[in-house]
LUMLUMDREN-2810 file (N, C-alpha, C; in Angstrom, 1 decimal):
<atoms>
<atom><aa>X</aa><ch>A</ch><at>N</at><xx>-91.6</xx><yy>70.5</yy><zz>-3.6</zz></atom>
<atom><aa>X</aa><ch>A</ch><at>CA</at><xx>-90.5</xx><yy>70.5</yy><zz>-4.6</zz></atom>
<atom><aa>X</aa><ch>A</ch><at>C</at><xx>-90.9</xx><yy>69.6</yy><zz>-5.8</zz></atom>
<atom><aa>X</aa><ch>A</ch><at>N</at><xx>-91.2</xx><yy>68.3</yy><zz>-5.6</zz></atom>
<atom><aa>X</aa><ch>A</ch><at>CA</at><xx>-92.0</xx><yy>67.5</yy><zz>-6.6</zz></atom>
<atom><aa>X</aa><ch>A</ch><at>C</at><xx>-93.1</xx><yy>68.1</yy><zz>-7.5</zz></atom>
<atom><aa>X</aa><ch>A</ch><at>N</at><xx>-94.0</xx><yy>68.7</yy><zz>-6.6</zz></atom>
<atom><aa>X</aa><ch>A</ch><at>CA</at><xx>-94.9</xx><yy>69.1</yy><zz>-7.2</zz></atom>
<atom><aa>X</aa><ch>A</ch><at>C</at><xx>-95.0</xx><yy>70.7</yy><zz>-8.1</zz></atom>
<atom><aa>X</aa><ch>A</ch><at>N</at><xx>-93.8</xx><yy>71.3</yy><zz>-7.7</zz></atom>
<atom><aa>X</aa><ch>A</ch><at>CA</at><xx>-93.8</xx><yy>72.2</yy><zz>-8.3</zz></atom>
<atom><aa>X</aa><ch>A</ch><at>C</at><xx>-93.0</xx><yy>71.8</yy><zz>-9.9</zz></atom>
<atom><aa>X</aa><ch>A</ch><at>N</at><xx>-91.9</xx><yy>70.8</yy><zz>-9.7</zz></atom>
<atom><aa>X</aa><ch>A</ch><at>CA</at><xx>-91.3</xx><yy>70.2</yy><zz>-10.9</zz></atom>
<atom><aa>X</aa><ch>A</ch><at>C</at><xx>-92.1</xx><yy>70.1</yy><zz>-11.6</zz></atom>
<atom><aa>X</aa><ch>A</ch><at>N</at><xx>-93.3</xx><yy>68.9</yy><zz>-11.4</zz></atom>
<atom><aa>X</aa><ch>A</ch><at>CA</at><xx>-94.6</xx><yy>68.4</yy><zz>-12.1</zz></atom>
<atom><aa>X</aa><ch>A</ch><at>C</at><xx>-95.0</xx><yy>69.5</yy><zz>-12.8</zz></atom>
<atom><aa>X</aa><ch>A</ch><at>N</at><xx>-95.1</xx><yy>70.5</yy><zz>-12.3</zz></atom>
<atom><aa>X</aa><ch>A</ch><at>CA</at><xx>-96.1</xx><yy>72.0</yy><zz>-12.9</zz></atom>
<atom><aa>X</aa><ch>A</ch><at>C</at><xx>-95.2</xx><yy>72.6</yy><zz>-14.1</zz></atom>
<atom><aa>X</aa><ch>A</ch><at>N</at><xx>-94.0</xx><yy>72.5</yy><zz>-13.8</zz></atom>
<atom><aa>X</aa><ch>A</ch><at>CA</at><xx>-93.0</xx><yy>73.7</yy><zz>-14.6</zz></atom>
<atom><aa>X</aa><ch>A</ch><at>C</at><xx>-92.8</xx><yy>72.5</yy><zz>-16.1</zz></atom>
<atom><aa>X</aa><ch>A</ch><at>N</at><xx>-93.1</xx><yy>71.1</yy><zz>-15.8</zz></atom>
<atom><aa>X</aa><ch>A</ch><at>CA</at><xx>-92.5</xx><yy>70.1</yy><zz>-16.9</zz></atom>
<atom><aa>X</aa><ch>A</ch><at>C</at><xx>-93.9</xx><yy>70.1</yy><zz>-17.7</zz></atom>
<atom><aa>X</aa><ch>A</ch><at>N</at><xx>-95.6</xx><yy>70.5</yy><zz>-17.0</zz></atom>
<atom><aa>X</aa><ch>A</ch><at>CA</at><xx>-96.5</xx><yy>70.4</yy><zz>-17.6</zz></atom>
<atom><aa>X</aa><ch>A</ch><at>C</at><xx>-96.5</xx><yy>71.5</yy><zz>-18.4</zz></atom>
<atom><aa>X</aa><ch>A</ch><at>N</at><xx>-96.1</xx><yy>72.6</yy><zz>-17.6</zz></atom>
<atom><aa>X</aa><ch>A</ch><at>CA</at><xx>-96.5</xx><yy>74.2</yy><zz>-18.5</zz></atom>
<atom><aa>X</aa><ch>A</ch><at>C</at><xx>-95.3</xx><yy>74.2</yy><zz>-20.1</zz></atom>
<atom><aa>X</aa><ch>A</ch><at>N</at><xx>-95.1</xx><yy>73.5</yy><zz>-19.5</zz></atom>
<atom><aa>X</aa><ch>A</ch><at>CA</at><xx>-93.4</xx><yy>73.2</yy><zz>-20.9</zz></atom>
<atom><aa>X</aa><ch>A</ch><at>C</at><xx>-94.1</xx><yy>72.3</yy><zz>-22.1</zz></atom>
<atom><aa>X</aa><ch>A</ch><at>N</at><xx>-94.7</xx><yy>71.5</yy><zz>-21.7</zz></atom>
<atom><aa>X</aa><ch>A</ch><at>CA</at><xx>-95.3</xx><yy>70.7</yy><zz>-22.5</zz></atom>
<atom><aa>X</aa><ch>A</ch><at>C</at><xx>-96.3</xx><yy>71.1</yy><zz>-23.4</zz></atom>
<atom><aa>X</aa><ch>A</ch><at>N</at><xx>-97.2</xx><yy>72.1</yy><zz>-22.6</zz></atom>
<atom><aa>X</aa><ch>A</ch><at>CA</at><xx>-98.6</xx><yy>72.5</yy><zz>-23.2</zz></atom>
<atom><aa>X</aa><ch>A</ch><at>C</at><xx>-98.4</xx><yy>73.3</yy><zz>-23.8</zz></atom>
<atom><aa>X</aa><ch>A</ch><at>N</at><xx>-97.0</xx><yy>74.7</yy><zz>-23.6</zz></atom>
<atom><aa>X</aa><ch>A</ch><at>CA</at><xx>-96.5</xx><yy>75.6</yy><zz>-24.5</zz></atom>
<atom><aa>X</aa><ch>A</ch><at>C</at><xx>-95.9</xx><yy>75.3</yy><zz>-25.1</zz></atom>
<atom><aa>X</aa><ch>A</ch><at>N</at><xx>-94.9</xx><yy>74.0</yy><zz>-25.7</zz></atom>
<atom><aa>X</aa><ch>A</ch><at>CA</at><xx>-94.8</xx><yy>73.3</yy><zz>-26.7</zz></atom>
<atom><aa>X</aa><ch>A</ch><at>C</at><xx>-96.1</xx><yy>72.9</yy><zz>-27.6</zz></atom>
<atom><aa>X</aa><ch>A</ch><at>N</at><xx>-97.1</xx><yy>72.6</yy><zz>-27.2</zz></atom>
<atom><aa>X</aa><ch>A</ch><at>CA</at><xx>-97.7</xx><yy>71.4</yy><zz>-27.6</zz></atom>
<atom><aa>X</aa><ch>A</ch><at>C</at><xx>-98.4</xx><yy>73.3</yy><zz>-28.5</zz></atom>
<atom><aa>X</aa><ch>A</ch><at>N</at><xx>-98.7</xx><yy>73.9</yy><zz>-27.9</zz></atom>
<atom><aa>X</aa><ch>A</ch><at>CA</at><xx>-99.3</xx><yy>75.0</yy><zz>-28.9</zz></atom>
<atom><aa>X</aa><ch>A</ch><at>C</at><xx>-98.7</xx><yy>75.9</yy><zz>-29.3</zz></atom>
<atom><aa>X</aa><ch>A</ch><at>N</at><xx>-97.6</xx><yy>76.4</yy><zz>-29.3</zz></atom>
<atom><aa>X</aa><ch>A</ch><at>CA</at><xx>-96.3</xx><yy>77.0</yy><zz>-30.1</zz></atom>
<atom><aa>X</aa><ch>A</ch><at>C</at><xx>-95.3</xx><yy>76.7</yy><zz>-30.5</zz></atom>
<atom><aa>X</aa><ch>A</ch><at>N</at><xx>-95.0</xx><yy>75.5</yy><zz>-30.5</zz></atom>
<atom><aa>X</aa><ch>A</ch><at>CA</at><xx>-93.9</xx><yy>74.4</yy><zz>-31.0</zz></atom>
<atom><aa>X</aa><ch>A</ch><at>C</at><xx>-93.8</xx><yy>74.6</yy><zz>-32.6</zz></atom>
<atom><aa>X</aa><ch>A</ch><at>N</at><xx>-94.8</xx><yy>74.6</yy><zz>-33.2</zz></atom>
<atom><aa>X</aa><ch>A</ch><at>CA</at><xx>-95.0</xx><yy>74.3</yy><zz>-34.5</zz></atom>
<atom><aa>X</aa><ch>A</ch><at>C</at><xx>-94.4</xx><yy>75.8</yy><zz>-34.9</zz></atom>
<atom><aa>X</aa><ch>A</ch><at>N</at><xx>-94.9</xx><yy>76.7</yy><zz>-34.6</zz></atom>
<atom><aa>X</aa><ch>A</ch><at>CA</at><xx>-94.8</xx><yy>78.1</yy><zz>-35.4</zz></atom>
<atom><aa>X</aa><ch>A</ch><at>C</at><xx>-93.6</xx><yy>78.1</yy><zz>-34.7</zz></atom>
<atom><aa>X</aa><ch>A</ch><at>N</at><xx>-93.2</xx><yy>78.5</yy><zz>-33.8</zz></atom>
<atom><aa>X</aa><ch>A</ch><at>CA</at><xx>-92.0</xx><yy>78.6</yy><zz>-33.4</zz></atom>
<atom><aa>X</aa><ch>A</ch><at>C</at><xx>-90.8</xx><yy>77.7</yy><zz>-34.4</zz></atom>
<atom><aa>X</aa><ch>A</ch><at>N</at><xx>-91.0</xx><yy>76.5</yy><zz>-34.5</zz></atom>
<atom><aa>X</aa><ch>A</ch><at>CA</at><xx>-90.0</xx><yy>75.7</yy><zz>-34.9</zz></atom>
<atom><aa>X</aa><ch>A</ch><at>C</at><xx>-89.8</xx><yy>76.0</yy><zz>-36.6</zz></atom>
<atom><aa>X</aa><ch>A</ch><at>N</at><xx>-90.9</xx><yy>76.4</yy><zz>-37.1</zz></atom>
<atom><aa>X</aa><ch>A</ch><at>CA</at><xx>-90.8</xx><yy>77.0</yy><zz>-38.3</zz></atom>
<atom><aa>X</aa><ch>A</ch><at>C</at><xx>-90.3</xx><yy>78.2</yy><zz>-38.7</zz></atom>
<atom><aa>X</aa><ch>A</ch><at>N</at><xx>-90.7</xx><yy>79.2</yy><zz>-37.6</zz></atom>
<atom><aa>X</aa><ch>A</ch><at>CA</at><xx>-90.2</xx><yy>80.5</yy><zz>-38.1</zz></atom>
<atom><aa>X</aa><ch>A</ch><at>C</at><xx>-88.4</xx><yy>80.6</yy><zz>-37.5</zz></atom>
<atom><aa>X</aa><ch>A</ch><at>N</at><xx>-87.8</xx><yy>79.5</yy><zz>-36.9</zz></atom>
<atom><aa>X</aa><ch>A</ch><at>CA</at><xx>-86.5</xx><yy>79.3</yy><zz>-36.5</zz></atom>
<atom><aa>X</aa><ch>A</ch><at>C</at><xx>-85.6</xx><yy>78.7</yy><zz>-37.7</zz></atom>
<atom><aa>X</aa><ch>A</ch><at>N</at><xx>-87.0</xx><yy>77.6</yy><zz>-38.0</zz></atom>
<atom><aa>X</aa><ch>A</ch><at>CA</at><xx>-86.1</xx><yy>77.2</yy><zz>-39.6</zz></atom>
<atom><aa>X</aa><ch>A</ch><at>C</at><xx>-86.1</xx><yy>78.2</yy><zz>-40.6</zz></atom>
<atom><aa>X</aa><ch>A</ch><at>N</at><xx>-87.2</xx><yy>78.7</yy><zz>-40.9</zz></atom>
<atom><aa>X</aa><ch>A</ch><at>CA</at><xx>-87.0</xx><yy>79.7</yy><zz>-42.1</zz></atom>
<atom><aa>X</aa><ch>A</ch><at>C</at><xx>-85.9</xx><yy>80.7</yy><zz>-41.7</zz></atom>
<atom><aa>X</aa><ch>A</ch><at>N</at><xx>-85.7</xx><yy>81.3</yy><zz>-40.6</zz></atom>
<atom><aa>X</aa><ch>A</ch><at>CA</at><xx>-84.2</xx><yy>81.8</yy><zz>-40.1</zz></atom>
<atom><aa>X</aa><ch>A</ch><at>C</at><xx>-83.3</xx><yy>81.4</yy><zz>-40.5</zz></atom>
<atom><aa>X</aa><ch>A</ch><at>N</at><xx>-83.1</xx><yy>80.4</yy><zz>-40.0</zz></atom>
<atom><aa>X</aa><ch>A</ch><at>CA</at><xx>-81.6</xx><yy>79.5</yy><zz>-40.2</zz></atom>
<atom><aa>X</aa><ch>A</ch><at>C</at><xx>-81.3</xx><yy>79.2</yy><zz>-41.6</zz></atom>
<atom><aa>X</aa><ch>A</ch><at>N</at><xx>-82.5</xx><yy>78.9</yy><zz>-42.4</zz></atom>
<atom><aa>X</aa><ch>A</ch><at>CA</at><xx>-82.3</xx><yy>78.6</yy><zz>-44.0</zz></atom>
<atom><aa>X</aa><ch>A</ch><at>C</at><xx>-81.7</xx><yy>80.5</yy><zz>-44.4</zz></atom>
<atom><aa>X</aa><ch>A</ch><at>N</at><xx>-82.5</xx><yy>81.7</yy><zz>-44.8</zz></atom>
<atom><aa>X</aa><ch>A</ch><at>CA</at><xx>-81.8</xx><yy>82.6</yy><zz>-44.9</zz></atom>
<atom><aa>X</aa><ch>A</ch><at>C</at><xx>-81.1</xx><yy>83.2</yy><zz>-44.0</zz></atom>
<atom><aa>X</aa><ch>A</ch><at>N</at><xx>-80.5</xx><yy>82.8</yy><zz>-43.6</zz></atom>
<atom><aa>X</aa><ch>A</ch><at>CA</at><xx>-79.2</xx><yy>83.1</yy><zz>-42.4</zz></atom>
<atom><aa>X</aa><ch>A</ch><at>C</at><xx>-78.1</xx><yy>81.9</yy><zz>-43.6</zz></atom>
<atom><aa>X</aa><ch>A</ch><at>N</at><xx>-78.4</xx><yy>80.4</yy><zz>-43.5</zz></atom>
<atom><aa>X</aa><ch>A</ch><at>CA</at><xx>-77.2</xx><yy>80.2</yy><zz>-44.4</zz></atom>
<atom><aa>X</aa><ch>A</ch><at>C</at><xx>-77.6</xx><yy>80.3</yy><zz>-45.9</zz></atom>
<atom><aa>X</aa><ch>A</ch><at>N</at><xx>-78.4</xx><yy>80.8</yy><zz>-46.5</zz></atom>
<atom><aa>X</aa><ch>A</ch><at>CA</at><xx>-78.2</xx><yy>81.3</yy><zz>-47.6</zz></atom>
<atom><aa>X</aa><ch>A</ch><at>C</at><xx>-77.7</xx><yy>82.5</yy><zz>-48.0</zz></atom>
<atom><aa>X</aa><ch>A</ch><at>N</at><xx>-77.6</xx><yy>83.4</yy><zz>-46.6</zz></atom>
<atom><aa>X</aa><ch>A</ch><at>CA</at><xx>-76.7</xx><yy>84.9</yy><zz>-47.1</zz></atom>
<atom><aa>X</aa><ch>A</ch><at>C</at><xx>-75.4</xx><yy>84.4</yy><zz>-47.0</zz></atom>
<atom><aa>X</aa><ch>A</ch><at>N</at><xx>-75.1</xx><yy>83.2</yy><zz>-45.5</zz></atom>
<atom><aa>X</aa><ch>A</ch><at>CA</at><xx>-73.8</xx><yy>82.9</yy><zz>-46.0</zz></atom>
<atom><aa>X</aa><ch>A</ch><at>C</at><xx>-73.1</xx><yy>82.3</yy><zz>-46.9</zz></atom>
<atom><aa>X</aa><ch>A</ch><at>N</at><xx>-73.8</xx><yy>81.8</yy><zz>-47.3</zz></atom>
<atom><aa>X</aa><ch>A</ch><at>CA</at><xx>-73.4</xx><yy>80.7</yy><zz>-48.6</zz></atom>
<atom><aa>X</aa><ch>A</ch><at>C</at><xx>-73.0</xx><yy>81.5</yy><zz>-49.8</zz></atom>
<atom><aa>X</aa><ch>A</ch><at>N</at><xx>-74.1</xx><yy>82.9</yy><zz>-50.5</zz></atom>
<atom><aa>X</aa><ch>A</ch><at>CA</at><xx>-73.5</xx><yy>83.4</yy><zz>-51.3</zz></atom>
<atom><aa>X</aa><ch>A</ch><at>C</at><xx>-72.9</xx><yy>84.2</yy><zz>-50.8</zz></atom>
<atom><aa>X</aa><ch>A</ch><at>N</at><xx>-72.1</xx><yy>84.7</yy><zz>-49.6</zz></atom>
<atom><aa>X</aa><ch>A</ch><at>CA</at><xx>-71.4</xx><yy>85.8</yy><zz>-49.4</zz></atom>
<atom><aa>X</aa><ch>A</ch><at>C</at><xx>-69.8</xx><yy>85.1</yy><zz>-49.2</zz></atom>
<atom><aa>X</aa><ch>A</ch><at>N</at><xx>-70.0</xx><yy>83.3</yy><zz>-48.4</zz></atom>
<atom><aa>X</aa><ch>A</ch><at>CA</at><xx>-68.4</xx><yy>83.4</yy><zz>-48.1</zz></atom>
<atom><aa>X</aa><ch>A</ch><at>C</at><xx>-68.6</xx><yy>81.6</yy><zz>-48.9</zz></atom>
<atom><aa>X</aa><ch>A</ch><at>N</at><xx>-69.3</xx><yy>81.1</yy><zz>-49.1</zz></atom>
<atom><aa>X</aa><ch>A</ch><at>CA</at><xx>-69.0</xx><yy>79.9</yy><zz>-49.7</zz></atom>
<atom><aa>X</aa><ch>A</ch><at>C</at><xx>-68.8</xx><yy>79.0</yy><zz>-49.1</zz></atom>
<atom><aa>X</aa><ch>A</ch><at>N</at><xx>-68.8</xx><yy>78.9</yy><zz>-47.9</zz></atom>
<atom><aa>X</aa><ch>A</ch><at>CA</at><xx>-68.6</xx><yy>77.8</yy><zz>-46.7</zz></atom>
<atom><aa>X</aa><ch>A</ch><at>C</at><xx>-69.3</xx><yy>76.7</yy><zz>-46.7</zz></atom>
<atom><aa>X</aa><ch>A</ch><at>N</at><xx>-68.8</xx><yy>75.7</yy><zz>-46.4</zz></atom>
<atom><aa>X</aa><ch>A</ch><at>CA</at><xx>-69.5</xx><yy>74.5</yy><zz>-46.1</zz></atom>
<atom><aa>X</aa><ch>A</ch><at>C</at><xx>-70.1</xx><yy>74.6</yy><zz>-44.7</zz></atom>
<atom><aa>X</aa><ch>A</ch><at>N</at><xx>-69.8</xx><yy>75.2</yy><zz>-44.0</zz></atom>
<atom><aa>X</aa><ch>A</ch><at>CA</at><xx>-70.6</xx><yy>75.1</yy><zz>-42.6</zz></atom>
<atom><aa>X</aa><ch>A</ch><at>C</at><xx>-72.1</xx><yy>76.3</yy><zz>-42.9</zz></atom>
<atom><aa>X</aa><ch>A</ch><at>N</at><xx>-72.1</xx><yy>77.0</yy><zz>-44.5</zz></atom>
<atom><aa>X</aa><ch>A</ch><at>CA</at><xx>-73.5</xx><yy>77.6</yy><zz>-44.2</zz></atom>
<atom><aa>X</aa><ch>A</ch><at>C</at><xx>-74.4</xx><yy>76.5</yy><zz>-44.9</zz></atom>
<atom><aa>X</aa><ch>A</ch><at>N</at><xx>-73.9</xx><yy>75.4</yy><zz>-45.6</zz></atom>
<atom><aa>X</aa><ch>A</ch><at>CA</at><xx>-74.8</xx><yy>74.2</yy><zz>-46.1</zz></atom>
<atom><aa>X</aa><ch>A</ch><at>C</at><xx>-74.9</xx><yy>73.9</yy><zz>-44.8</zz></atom>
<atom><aa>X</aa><ch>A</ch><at>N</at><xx>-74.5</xx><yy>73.3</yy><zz>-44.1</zz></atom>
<atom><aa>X</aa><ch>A</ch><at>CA</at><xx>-75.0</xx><yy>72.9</yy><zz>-42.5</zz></atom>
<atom><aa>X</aa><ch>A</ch><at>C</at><xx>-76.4</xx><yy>73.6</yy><zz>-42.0</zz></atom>
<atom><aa>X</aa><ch>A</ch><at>N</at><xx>-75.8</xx><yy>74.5</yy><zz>-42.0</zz></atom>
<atom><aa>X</aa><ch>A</ch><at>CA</at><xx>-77.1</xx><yy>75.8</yy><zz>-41.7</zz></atom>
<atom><aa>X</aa><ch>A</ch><at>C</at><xx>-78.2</xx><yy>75.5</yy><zz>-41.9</zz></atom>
<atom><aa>X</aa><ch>A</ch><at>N</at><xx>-78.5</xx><yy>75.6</yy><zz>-43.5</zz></atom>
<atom><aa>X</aa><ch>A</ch><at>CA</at><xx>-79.8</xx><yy>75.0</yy><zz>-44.4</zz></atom>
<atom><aa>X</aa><ch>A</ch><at>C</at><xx>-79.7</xx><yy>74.4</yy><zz>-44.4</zz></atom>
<atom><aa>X</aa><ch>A</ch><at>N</at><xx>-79.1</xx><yy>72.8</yy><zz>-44.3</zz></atom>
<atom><aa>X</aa><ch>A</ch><at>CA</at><xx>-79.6</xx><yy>72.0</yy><zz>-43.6</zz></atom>
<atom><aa>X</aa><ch>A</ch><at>C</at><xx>-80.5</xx><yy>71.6</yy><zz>-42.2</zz></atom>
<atom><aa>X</aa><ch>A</ch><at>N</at><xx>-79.8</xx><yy>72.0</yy><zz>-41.3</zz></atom>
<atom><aa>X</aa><ch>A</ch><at>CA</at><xx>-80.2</xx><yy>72.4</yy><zz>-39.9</zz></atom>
<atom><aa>X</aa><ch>A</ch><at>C</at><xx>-81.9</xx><yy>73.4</yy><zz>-40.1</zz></atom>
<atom><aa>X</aa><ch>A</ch><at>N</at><xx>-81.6</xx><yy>74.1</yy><zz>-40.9</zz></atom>
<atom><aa>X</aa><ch>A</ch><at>CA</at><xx>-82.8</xx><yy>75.3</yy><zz>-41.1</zz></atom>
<atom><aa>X</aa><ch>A</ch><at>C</at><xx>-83.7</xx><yy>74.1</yy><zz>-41.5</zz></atom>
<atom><aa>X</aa><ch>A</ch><at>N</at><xx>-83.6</xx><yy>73.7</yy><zz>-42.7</zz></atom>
<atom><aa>X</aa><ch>A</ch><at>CA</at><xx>-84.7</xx><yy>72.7</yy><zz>-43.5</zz></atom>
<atom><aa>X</aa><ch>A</ch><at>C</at><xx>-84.9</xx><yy>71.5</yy><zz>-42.7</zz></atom>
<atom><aa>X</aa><ch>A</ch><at>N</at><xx>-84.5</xx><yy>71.3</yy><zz>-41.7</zz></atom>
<atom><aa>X</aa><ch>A</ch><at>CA</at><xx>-84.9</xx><yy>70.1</yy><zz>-40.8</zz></atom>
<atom><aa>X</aa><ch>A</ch><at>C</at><xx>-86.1</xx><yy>70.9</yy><zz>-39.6</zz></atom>
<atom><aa>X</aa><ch>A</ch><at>N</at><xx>-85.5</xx><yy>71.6</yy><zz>-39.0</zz></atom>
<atom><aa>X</aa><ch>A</ch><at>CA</at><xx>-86.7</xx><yy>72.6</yy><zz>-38.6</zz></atom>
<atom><aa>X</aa><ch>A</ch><at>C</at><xx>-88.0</xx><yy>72.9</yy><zz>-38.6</zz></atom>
<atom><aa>X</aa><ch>A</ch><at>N</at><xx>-87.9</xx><yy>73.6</yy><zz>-40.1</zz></atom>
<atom><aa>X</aa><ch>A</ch><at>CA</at><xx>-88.7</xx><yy>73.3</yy><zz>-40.7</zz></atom>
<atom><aa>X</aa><ch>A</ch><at>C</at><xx>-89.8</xx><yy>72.4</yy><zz>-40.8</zz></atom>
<atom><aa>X</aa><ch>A</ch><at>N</at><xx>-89.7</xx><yy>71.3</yy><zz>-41.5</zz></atom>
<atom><aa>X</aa><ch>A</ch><at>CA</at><xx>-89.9</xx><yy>70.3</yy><zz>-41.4</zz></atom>
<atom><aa>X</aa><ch>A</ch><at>C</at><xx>-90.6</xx><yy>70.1</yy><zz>-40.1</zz></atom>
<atom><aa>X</aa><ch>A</ch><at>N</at><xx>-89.9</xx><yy>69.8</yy><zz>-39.1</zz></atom>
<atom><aa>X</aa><ch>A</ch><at>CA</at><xx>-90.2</xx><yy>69.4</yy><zz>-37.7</zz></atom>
<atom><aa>X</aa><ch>A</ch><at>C</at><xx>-91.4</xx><yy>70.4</yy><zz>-37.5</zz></atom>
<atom><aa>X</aa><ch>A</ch><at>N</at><xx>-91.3</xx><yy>71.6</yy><zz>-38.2</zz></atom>
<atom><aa>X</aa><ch>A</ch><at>CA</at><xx>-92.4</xx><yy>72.4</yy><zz>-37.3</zz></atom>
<atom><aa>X</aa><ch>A</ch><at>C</at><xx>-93.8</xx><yy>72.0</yy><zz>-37.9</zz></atom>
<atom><aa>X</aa><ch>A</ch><at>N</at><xx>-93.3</xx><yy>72.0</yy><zz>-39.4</zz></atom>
<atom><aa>X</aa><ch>A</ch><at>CA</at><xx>-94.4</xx><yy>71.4</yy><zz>-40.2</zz></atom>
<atom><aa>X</aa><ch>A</ch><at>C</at><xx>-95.1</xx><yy>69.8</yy><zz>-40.0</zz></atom>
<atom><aa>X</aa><ch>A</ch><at>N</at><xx>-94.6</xx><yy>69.1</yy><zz>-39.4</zz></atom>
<atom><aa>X</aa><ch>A</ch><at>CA</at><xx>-95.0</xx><yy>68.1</yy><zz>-39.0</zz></atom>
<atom><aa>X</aa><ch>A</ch><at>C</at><xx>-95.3</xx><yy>67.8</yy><zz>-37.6</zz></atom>
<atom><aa>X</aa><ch>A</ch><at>N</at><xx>-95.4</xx><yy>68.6</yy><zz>-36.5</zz></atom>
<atom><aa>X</aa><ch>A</ch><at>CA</at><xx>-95.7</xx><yy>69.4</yy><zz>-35.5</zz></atom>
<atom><aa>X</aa><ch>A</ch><at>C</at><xx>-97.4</xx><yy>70.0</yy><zz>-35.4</zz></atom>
<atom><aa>X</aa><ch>A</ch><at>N</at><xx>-97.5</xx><yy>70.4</yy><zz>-36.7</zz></atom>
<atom><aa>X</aa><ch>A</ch><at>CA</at><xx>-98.5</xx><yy>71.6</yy><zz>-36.7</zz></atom>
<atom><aa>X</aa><ch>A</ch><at>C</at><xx>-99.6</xx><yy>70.7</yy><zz>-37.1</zz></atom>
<atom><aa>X</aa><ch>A</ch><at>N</at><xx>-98.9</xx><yy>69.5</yy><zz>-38.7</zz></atom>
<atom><aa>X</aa><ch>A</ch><at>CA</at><xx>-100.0</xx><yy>68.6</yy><zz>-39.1</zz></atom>
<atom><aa>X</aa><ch>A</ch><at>C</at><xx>-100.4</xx><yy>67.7</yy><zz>-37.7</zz></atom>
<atom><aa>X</aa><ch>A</ch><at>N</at><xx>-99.7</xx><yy>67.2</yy><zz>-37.0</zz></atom>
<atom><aa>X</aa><ch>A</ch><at>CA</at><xx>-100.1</xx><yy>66.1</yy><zz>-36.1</zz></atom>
<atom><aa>X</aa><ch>A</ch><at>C</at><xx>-101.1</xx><yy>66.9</yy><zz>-34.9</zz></atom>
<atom><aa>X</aa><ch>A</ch><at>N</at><xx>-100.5</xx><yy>68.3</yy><zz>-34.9</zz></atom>
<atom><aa>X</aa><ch>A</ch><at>CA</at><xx>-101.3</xx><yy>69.0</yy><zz>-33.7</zz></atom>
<atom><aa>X</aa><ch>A</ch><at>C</at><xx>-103.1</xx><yy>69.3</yy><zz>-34.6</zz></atom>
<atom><aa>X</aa><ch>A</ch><at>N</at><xx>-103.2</xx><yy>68.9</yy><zz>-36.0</zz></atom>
<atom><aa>X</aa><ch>A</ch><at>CA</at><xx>-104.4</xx><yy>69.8</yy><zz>-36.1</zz></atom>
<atom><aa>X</aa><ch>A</ch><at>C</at><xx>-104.9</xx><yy>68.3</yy><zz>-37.2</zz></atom>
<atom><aa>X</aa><ch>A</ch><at>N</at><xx>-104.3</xx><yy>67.3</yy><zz>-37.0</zz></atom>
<atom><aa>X</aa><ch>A</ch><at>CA</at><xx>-104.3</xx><yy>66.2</yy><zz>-37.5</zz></atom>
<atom><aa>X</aa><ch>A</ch><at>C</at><xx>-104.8</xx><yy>66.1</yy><zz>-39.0</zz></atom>
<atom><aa>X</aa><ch>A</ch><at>N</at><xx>-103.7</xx><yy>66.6</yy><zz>-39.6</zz></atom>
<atom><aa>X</aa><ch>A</ch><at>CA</at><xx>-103.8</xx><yy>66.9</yy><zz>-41.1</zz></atom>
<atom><aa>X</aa><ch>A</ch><at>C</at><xx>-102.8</xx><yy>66.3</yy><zz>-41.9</zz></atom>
</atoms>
């Protein structure tokens, strides 16, 4: 039981550790136009959240990718 935990938290780790970055980017660049169609279509404050949320993402993936390729 233990040791199968160990294996499922490793494989999680190392498929993070090499698609974390692209992944977390191409989820921000989503979320940024996702709330920029809503922002010009309904004017909401929750699609600023959005791009917010999107541009943190981002970020995160981008700073993900530099640390993984140490740049």
């Amino acid at each position: 039981m233990i040791a199968s935990t160990l294996g499922i938290v490793v494989l999680a780790l190392v498929g993070f550790w090499l698609l974390g970055g692209v992944l977390l980017r191409i989820g921000g660049t989503l979320l940024v136009l996702a709330g920029g169609l809503a922002l010009v279509l309904t004017g909401s404050g929750a699609a600023v959240l959005l791009l917010l949320a999107g541009s943190a993402l981002w970020l995160a993936g981008r700073m993900h990718y530099a640390l993984r390729h140490r740049g």
